[in-house]
C-alpha positions as CSV (number, residue, x, y, z in Angstrom):
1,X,0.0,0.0,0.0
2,X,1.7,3.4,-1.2
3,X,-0.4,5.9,1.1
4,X,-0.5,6.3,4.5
5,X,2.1,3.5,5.0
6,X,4.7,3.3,7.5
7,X,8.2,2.6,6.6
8,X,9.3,-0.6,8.9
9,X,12.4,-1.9,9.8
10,X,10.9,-5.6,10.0
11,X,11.5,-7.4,7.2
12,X,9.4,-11.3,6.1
13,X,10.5,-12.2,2.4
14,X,9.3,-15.6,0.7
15,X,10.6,-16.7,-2.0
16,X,10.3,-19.3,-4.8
17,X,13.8,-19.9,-6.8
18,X,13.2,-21.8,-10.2
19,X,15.5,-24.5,-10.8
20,X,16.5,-23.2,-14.3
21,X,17.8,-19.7,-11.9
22,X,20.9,-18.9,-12.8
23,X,21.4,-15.8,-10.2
24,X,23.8,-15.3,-7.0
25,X,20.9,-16.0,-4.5
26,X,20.7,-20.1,-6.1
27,X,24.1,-20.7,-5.9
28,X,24.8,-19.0,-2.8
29,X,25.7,-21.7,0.4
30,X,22.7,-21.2,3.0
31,X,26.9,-19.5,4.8
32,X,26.4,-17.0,2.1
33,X,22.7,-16.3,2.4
34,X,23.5,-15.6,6.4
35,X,26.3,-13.8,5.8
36,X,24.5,-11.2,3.4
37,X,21.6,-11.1,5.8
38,X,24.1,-10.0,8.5
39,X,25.5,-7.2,6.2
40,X,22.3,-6.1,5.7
41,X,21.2,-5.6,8.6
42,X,24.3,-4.0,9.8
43,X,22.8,-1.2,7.5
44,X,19.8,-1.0,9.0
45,X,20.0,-0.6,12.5
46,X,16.7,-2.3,14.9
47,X,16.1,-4.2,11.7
48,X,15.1,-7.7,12.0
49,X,14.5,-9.9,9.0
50,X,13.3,-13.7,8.5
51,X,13.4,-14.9,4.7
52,X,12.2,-18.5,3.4
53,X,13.7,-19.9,0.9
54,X,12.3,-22.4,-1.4
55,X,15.1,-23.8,-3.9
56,X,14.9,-27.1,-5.9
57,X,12.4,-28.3,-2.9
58,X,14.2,-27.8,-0.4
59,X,13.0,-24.9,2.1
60,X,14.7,-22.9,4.6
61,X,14.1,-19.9,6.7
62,X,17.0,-17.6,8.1
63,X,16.6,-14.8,10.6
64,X,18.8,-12.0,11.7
65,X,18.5,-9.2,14.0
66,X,17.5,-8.8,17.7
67,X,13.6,-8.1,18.5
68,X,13.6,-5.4,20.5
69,X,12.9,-5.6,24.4
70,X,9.0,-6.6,25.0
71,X,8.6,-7.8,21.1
72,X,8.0,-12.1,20.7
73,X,11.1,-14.3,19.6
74,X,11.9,-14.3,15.8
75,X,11.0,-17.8,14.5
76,X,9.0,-19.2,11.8
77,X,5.8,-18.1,13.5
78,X,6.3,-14.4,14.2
79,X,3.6,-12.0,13.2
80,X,3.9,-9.3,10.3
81,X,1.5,-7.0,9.1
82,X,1.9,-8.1,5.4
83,X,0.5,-5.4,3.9
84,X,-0.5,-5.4,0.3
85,X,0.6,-9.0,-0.5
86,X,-3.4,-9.2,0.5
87,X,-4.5,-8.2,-2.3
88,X,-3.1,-11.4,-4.0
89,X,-5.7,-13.3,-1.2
90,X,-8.2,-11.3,-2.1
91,X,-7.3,-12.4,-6.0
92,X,-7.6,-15.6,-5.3
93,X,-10.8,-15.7,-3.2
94,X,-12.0,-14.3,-5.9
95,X,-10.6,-16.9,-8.5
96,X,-12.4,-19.3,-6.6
97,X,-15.7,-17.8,-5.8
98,X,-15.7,-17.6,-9.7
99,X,-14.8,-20.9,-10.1
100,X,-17.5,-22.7,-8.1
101,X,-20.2,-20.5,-9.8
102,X,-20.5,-17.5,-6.7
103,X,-19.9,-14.9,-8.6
104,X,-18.8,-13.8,-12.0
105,X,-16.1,-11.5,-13.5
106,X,-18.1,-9.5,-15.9
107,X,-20.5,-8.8,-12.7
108,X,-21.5,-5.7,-12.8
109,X,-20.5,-4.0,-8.8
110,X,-23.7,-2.6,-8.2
111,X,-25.4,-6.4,-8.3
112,X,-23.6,-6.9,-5.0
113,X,-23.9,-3.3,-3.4
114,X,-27.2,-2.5,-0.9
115,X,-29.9,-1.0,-2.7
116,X,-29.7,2.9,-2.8
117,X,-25.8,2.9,-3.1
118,X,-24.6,5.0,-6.3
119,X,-22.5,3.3,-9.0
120,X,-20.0,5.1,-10.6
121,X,-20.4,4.6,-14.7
122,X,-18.6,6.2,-17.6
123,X,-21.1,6.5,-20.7
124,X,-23.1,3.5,-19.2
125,X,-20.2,0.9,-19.0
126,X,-20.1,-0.6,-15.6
127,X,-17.5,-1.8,-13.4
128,X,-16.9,-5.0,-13.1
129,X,-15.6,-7.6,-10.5
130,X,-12.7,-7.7,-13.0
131,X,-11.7,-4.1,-13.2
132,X,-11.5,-4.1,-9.3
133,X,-8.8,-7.2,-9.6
134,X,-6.8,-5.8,-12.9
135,X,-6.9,-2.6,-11.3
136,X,-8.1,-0.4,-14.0
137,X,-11.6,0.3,-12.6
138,X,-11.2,3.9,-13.1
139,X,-11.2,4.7,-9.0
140,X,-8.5,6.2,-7.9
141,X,-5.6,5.1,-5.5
142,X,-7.1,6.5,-2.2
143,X,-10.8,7.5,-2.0
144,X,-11.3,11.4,-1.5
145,X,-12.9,10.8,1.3
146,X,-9.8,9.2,3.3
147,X,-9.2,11.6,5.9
148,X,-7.4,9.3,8.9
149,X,-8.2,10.3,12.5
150,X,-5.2,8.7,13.4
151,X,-2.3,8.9,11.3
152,X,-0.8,5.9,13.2
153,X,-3.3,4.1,12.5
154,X,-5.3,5.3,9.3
155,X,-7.4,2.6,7.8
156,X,-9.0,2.5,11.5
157,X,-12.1,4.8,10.9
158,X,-12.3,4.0,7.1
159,X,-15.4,1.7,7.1
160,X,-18.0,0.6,4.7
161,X,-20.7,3.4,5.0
162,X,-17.1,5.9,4.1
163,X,-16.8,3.5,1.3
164,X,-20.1,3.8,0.0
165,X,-20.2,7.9,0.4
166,X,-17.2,7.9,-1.5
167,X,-18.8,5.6,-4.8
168,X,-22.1,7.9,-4.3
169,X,-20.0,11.3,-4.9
170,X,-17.0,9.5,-7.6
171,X,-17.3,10.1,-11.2
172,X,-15.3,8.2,-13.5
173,X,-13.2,10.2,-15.7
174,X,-12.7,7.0,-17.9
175,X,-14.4,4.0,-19.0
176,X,-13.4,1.1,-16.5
177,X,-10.8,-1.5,-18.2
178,X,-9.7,1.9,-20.6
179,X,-5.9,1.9,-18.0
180,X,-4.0,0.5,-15.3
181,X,-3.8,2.7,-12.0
182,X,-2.8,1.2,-8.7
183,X,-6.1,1.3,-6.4
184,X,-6.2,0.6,-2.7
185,X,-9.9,1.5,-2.7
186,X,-10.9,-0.4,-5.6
187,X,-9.3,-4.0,-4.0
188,X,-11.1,-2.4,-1.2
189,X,-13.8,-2.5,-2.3
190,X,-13.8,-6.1,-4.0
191,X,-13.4,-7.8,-0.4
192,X,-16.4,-6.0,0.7
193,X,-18.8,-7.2,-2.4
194,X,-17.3,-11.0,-2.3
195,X,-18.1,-10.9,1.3
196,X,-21.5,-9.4,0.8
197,X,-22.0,-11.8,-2.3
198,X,-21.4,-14.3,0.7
199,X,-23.7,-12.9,3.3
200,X,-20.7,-12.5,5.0
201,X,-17.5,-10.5,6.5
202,X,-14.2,-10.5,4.8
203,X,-12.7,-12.0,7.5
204,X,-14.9,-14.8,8.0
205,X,-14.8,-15.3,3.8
206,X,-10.9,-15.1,3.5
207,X,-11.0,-17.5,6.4
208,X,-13.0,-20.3,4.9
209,X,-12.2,-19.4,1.1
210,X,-8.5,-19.4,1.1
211,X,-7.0,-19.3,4.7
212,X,-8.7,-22.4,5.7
213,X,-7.8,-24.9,2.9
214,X,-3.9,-24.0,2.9
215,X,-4.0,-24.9,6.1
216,X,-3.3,-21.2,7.4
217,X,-3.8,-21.1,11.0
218,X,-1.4,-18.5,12.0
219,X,-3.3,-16.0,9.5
220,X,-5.7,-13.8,9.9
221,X,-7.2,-10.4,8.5
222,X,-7.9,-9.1,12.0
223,X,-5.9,-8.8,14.8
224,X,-7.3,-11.3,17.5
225,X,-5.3,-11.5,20.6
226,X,-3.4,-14.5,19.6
227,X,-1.8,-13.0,16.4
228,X,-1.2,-9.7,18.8
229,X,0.9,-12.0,21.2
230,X,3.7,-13.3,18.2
231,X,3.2,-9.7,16.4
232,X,6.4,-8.0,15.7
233,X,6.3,-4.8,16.3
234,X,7.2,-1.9,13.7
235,X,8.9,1.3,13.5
236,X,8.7,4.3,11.2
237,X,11.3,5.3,8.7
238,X,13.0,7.6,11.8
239,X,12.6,4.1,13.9
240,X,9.9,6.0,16.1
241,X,7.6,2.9,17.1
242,X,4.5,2.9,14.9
243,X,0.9,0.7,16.4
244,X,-0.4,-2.1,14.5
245,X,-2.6,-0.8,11.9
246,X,-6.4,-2.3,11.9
247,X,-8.8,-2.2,8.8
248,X,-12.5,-2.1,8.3
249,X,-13.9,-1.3,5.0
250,X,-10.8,-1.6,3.1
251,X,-9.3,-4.4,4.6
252,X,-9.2,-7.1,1.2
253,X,-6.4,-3.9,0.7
254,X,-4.0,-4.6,3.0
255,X,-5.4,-6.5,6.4
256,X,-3.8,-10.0,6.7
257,X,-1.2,-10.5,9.3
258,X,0.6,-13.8,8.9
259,X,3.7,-16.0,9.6
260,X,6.5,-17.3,7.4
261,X,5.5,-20.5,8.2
262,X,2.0,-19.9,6.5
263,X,3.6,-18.0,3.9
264,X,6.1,-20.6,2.8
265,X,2.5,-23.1,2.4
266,X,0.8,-19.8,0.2
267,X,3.9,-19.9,-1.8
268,X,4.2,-23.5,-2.2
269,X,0.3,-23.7,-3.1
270,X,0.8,-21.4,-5.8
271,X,4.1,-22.4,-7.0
272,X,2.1,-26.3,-7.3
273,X,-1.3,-25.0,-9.1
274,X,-3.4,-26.5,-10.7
275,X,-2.5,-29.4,-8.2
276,X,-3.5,-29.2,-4.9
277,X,-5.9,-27.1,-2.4
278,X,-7.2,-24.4,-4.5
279,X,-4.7,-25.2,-7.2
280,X,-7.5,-24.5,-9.9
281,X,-8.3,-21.4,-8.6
282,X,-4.5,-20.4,-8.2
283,X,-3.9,-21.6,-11.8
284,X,-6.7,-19.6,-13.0
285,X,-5.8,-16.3,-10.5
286,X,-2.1,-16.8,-12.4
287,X,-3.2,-17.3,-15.7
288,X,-2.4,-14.0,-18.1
289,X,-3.5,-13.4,-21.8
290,X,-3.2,-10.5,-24.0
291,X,-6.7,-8.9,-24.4
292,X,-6.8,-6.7,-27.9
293,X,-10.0,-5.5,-26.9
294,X,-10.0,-3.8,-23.8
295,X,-13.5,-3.8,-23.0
296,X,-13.9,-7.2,-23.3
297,X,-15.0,-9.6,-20.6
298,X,-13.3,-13.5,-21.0
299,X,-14.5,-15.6,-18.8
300,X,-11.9,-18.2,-18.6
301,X,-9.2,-15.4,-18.0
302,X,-8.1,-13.4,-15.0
303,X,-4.9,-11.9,-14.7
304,X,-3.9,-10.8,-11.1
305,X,-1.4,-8.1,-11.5
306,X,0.3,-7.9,-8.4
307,X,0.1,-12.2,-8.3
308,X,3.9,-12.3,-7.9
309,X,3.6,-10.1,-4.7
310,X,3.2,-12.9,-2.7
311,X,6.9,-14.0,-3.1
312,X,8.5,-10.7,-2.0
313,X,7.0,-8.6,1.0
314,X,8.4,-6.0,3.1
315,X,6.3,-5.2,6.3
């Protein structure tokens, strides 16, 4: 997430290294790996850092750095605020809601919007379900109406009703699908209409749609008291301590808190699609074609733009 986002010393990456990868990091002795964590961190003082490695099969994890006093141990099952590597959840909870016949991409957003809620058109054309994933929706990065209360905490006060003032007051200045741009709201606003398409939270549907299946106990997209405990904390870029943030009616934007452990099984999931737990829906979330018609709907095509987010995240 680009706005409002602190700049935090503590680092989680997961990575997938092809076996045909001909760079330093697949060659490099897990000696060398430590090593270049070290130097890093020597850079970047009250850093800590936990990477996962997945190489020819074979996974590890390293850490480096020293949590500072009061924060939990630095292990496989530490806390981080992942940020927007959520959106790729949100991606595929989508992918698989449209796979079992939920809902569909060329759905127009005001079929799953309460009655009386405005719809922002351009010459008639609709948004779709797609345009929120692809991110060329026409909404904007930030709704105008995102004024934090807190600025340590700014999603906080941002809920649905916000959400809907902002669609009853936004005119598209383009027709949806028309160009990219990068929209926190729009992914925002996706979670909330696959959860209401589910009679449902976003929560409770990234729970059973996606967190569940992988196996994903030690991720969640609200911060319940045991995720809290193992939380690491953060710290801005001047390393003054900055609160966890908490989400409402934009959290399919940014709202999942996980572990490396759970991480390295999203990674390995995705890197084994269309085999296994959701594989289909991965397979189809990963799946890219190019469109020569840009206001054309396919049905048996999503592309997830940010998909490769998941490997690489810094909290």
């Amino acid at each position: 997430m680009k706005k409002w986002m602190s700049v935090i010393p503590a680092v989680a990456f997961a990575m997938s290294l092809a076996p045909s990868g001909a760079d330093a990091v697949t060659s490099a002795s897990p000696k060398e790996v430590q090593r270049s964590l070290d130097a890093f961190v020597a850079t970047a003082p009250g850093a800590v850092v936990i990477v996962g490695l997945v190489n020819h099969g074979v996974t590890r994890i390293y850490t480096v750095g020293t949590p500072p006093a009061g924060a939990p141990p630095l292990n496989a099952s530490t806390e981080f605020q992942i940020g927007s590597i959520t959106k790729t959840f949100t991606a595929t909870l989508l992918a698989e809601m449209v796979k079992s016949g939920k809902v569909h991409l060329d759905d127009p957003i005001g079929k799953y919007l309460p009655a009386g809620v405005h719809t922002p058109a351009y010459n008639g054309q609709q948004i779709t379900l797609l345009n929120l994933s692809e991110q060329n929706s026409g909404l904007p990065e930030m709704p105008s109406n995102f004024a934090p209360s807190k600025s340590g905490d700014p999603y906080a006060d941002y809920g649905t009703a916000r959400l809907y003032d902002f669609l009853g007051s936004y005119a598209l200045i383009r027709a949806p699908g028309a160009k990219f741009e990068y929209s926190n709201v729009g992914v925002g606003l996706l979670g909330t209409l696959l959860a209401n398409a589910a009679h449902t939270d976003y929560t409770s549907l990234i729970r059973s749609g996606v967190l569940k299946p992988l196996g994903m106990n030690e991720t969640s997209a609200s911060l319940t008291p045991q995720i809290r405990a193992r939380l690491m904390p953060g710290f801005t870029q001047g390393l003054t301590p900055s609160p966890a943030w908490t989400f409402t009616g934009l959290a399919s934007a940014g709202a999942i808190n996980s572990s490396m452990h759970d991480m390295l099984l999203y990674l390995k999931a995705n890197m084994e699609a269309p085999s296994g737990r959701l594989g289909s829906a991965m397979a189809f979330a990963q799946k890219t074609t190019q469109r020569h018609d840009l206001g054309a709907v396919h049905e048996d095509w999503l592309e997830l733009v940010h998909q490769r987010e998941f490997a690489y995240h810094v909290a």
